[in-house]
BAKE-412188 format. One record per atom (N, C-alpha, C): residue number from 0; atom name; z, x, y. Coordinates in pm, 1 decimal, always signed. Layout:
ATOM   i at        w        u        v
ATOM NUM CA        Z        X        Y
...
This chain:
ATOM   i at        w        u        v
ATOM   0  N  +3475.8 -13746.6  +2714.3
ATOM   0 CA  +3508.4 -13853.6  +2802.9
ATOM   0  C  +3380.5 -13916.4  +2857.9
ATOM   1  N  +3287.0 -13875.7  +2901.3
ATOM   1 CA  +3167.5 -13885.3  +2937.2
ATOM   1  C  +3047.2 -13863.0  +2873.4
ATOM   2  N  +2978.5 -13923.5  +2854.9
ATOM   2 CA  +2861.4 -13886.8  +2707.3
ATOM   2  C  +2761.1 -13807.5  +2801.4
ATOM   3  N  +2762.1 -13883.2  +2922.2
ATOM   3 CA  +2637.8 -13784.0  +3006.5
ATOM   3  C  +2664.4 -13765.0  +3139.8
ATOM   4  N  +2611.0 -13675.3  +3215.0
ATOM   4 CA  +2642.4 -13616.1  +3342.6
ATOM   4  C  +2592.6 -13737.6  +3465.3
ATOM   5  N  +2528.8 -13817.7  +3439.1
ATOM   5 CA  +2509.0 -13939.7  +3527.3
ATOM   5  C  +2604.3 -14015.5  +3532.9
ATOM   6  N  +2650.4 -14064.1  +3420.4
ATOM   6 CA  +2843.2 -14155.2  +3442.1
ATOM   6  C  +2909.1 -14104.3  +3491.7
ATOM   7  N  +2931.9 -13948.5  +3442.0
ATOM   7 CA  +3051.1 -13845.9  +3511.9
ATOM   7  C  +2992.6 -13842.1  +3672.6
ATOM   8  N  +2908.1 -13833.8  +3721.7
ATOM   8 CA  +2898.0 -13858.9  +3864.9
ATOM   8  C  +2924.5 -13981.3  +3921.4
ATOM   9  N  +2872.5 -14075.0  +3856.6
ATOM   9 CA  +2891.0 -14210.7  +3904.7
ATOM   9  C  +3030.4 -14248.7  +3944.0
ATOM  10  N  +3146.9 -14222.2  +3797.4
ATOM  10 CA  +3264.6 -14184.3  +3856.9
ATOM  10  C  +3349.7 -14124.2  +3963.8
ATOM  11  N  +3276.3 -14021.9  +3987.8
ATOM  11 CA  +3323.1 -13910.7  +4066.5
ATOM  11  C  +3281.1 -13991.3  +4214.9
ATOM  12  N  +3178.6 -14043.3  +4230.2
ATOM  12 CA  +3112.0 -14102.0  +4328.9
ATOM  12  C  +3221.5 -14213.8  +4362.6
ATOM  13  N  +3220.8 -14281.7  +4283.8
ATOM  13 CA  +3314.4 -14414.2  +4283.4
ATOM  13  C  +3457.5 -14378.7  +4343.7
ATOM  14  N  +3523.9 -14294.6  +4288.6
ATOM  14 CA  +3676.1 -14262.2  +4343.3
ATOM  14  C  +3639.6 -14195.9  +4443.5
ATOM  15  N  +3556.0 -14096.1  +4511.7
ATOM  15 CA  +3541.4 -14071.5  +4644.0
ATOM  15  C  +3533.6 -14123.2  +4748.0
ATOM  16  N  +3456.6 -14238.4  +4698.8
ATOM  16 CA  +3435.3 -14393.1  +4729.9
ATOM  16  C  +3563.8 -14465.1  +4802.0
ATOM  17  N  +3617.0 -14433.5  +4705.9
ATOM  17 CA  +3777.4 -14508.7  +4688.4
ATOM  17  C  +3847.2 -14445.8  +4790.0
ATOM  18  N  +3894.7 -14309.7  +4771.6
ATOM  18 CA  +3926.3 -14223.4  +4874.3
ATOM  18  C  +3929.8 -14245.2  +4991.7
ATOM  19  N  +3777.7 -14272.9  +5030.0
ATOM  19 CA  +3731.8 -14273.5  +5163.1
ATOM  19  C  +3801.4 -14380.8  +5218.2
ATOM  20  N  +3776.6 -14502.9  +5150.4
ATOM  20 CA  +3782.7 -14636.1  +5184.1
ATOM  20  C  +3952.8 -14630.4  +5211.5
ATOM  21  N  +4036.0 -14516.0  +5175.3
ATOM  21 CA  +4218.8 -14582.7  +5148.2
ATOM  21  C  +4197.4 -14489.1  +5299.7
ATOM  22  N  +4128.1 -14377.7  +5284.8
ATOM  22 CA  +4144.0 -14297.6  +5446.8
ATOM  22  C  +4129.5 -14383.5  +5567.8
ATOM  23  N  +4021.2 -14446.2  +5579.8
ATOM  23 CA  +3963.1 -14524.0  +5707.4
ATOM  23  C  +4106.2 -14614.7  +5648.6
ATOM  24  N  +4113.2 -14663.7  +5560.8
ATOM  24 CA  +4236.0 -14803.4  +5581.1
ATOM  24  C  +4357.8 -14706.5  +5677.8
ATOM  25  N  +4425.5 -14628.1  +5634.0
ATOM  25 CA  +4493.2 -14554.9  +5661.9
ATOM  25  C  +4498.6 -14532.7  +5851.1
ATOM  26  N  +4363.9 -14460.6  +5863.1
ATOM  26 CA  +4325.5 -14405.2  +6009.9
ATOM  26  C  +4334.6 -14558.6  +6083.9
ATOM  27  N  +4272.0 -14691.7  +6067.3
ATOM  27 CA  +4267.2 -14785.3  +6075.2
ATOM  27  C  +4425.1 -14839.6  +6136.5
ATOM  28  N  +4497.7 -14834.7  +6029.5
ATOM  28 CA  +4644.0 -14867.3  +6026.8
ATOM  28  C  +4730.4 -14801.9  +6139.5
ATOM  29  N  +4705.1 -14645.1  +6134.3
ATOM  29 CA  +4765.9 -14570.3  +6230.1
ATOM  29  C  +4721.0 -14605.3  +6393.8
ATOM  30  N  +4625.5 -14651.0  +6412.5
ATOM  30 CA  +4583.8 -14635.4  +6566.0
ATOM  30  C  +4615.0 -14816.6  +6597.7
ATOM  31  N  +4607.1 -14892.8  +6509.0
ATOM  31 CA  +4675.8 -15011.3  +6541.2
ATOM  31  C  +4840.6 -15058.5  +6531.0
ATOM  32  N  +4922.3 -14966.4  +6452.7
ATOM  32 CA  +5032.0 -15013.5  +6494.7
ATOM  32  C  +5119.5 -14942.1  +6651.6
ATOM  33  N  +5098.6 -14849.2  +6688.7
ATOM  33 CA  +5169.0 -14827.4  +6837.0
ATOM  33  C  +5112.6 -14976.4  +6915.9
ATOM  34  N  +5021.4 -15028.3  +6913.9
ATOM  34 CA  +5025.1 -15165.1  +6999.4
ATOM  34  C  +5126.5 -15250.9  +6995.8
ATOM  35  N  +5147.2 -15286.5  +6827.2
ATOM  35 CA  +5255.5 -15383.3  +6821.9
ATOM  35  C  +5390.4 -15330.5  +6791.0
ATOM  36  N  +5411.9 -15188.2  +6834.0
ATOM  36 CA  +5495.3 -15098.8  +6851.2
ATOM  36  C  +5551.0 -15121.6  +6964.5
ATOM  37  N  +5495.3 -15126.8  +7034.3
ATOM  37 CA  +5483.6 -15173.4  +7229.1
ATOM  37  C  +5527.2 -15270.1  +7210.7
ATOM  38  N  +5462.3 -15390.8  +7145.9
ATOM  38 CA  +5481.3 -15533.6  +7142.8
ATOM  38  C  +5643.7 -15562.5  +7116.7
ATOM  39  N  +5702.9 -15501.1  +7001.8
ATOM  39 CA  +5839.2 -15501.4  +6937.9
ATOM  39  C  +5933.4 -15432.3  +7101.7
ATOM  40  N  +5901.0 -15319.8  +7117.5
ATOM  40 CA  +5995.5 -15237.2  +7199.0
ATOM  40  C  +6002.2 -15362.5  +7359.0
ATOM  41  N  +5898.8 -15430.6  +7393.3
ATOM  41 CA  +5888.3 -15492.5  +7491.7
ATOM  41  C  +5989.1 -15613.5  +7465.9
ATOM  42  N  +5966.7 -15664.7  +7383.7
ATOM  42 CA  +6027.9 -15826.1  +7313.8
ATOM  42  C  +6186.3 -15732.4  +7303.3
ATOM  43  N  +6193.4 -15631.9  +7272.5
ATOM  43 CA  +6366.2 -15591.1  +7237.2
ATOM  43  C  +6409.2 -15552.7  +7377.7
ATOM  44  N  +6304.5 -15503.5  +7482.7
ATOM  44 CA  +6386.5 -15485.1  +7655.9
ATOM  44  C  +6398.0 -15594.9  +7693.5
ATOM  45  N  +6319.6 -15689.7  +7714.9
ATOM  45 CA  +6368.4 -15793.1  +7743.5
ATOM  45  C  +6484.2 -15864.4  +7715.7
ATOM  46  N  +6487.9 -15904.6  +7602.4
ATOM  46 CA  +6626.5 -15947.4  +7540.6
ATOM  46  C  +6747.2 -15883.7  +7564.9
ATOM  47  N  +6720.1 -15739.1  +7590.1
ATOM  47 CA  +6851.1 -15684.9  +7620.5
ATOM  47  C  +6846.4 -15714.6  +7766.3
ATOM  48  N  +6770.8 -15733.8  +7837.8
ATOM  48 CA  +6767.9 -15733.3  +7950.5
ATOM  48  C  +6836.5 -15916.6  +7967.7
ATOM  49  N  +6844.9 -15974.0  +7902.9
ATOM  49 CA  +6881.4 -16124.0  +7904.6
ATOM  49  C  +7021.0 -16117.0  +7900.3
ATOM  50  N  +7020.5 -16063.6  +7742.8
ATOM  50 CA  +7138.8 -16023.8  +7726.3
ATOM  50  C  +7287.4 -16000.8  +7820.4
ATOM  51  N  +7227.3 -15854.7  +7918.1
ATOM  51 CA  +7294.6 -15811.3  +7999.7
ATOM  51  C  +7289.8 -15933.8  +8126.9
ATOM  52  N  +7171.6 -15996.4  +8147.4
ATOM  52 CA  +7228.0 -16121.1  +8255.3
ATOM  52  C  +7368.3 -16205.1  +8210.1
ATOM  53  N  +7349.0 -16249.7  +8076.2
ATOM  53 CA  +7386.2 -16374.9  +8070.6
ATOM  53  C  +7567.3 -16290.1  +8050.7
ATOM  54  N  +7576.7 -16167.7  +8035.1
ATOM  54 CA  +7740.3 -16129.8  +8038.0
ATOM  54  C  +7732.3 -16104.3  +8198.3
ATOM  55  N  +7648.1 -16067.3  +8281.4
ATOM  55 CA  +7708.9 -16099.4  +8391.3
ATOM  55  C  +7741.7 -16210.8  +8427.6
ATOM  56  N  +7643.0 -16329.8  +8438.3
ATOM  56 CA  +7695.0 -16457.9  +8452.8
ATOM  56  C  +7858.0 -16505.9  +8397.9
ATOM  57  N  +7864.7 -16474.7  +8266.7
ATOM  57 CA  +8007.8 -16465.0  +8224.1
ATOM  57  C  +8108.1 -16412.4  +8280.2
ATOM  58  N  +8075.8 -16285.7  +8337.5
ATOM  58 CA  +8191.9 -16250.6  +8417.1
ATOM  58  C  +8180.2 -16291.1  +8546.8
ATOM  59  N  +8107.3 -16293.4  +8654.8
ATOM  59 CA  +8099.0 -16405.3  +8704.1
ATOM  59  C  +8207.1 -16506.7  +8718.8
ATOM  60  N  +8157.4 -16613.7  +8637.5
ATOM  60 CA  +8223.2 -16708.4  +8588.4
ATOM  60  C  +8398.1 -16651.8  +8571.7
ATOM  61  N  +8392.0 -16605.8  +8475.9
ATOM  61 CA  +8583.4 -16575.6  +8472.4
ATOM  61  C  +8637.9 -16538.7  +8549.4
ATOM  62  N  +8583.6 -16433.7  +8699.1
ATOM  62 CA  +8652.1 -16435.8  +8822.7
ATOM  62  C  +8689.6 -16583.0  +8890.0
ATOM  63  N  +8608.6 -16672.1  +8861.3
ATOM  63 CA  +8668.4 -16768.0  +8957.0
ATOM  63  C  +8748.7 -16855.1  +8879.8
């Protein structure tokens, strides 16, 4: 596969390379999505929180 022990490293170098680079993407990925984790869970209380106004207003309303 390799004629000499300098390619076969170079390779070996290269996908470690690679490795590394999908890890940090990875570690990267993990510590930035709980923000817009927050972001989603906030945007969904609210709305429910609207939500629940606007059926009170409704009932409300149908008492009178």
């Amino acid at each position: 596969m390799c004629n000499n022990s300098y390619s076969c490293r170079g390779t070996g170098a290269f996908l470690m390379g690679a490795v590394a680079g999908m890890a940090a993407g990875a570690a990267l990925t993990a510590t930035m999505t709980p923000s817009s984790t927050r972001q989603i869970k906030r945007a969904a209380h609210k709305a429910a929180k609207r939500v629940n106004e606007a059926v009170d207003h409704l009932a409300d309303a149908m008492d009178m």
